[in-house]
N, C-alpha and C positions, 0 to 999 in steps of 0.2 A: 268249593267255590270261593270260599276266603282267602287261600292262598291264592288263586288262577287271579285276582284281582288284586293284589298286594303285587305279583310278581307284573302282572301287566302294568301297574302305575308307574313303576320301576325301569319297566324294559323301554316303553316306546319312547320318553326323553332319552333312553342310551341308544333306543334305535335312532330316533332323530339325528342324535349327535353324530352316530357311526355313518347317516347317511351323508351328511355335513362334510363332515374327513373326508370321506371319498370323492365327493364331488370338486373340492379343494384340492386333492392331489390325483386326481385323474384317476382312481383306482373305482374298479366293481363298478362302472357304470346301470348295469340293468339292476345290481341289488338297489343303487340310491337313486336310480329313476323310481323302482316299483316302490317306493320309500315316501317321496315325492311325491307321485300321484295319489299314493297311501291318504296323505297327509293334504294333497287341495282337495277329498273329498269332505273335511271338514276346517278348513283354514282357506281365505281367500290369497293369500302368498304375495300380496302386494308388495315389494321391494322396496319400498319407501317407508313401511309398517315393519317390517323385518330387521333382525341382525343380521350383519357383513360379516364375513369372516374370507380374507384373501378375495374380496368385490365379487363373494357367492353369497347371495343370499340364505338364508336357511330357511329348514324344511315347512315353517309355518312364522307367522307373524310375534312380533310380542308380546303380544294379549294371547296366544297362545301358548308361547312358550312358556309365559311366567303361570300360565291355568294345570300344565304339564309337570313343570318342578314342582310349583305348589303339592301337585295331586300324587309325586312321587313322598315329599315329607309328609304329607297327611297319611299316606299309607303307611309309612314305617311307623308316626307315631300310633297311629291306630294299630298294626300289629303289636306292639309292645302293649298299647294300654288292655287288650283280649286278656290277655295272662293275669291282669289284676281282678280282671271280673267282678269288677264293681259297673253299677250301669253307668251309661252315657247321660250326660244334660242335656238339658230340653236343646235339640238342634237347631231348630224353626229359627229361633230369634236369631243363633249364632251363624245363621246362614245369610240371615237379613241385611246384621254386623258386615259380613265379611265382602260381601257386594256392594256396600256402600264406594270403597274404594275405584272399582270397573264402572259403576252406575257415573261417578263423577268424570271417570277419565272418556267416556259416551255423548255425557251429554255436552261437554267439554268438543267434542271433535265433530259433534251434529252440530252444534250452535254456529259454530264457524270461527268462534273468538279467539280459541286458542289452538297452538300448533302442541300434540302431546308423544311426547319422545317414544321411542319403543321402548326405552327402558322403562319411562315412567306407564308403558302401557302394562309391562310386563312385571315391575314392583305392586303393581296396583292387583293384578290378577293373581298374586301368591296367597293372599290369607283365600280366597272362593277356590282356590284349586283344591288345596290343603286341604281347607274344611267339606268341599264335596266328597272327594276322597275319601275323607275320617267315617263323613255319615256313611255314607257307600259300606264302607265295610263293616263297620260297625252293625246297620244292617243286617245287611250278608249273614253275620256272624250271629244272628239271633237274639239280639238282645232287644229286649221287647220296649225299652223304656230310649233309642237311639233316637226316634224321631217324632214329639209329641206336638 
């Protein structure tokens, strides 16, 4: 189960990416449609929230992309840190930490005062990707002490 999740945090930002290419060069249309719709059953795909690439949007917004890469390096550090098999730190708080970031770029875009870039949506969403990732696996991986 700890790999099937490690390899999944990994793939779906490359599957994103692969669908991205494709729809940029007119290539595999049904893989990067079914891609696409993959991806608005949990991403609203607003174009104005989103990275351009060649005036294609890509396959989810920037608050979700950066929640995806995040959740890709949290996976590999969390595969690496298994092998030392020392336990995890208390999660809870460091989960609380890492959403301060997304909490502010929220309340920031409901308030109506500020206009907040995709990038800054998506710099903002890397420590909670990372770190859900980490717990996740870690988790997964039985370590009784990952999330107190």
């Amino acid at each position: 189960m700890v790999r099937v999740l490690i390899v999944a945090a990994i793939a779906w930002p490359a599957l994103l990416g692969g669908a991205l290419a494709a729809r940029v060069h007119d290539a595999a249309p049904v893989v990067a449609g079914v891609i696409y719709l993959s991806a608005s059953r949990v991403c609203h795909q607003r174009p104005e929230r989103s990275f351009q690439w060649d005036a294609v949007s890509w396959p989810v917004c920037g608050r979700c992309a950066g929640l995806y890469v995040g959740g890709a390096a949290g996976a590999i550090v969390a595969a690496f840190s298994l092998r030392r098999r020392r336990p995890a730190p208390r999660m809870v708080s460091w989960l609380a930490v890492a959403a301060i970031p997304t909490a502010i770029t929220v309340v920031l875009e409901w308030t109506g005062g500020v206009a907040v870039t995709s990038a800054a949506r998506a710099a903002a969403a890397l420590p909670l990707g990372a770190l859900v990732a980490f717990v996740l696996i870690r988790t997964a991986a039985g370590s009784s002490r990952a999330i107190e």
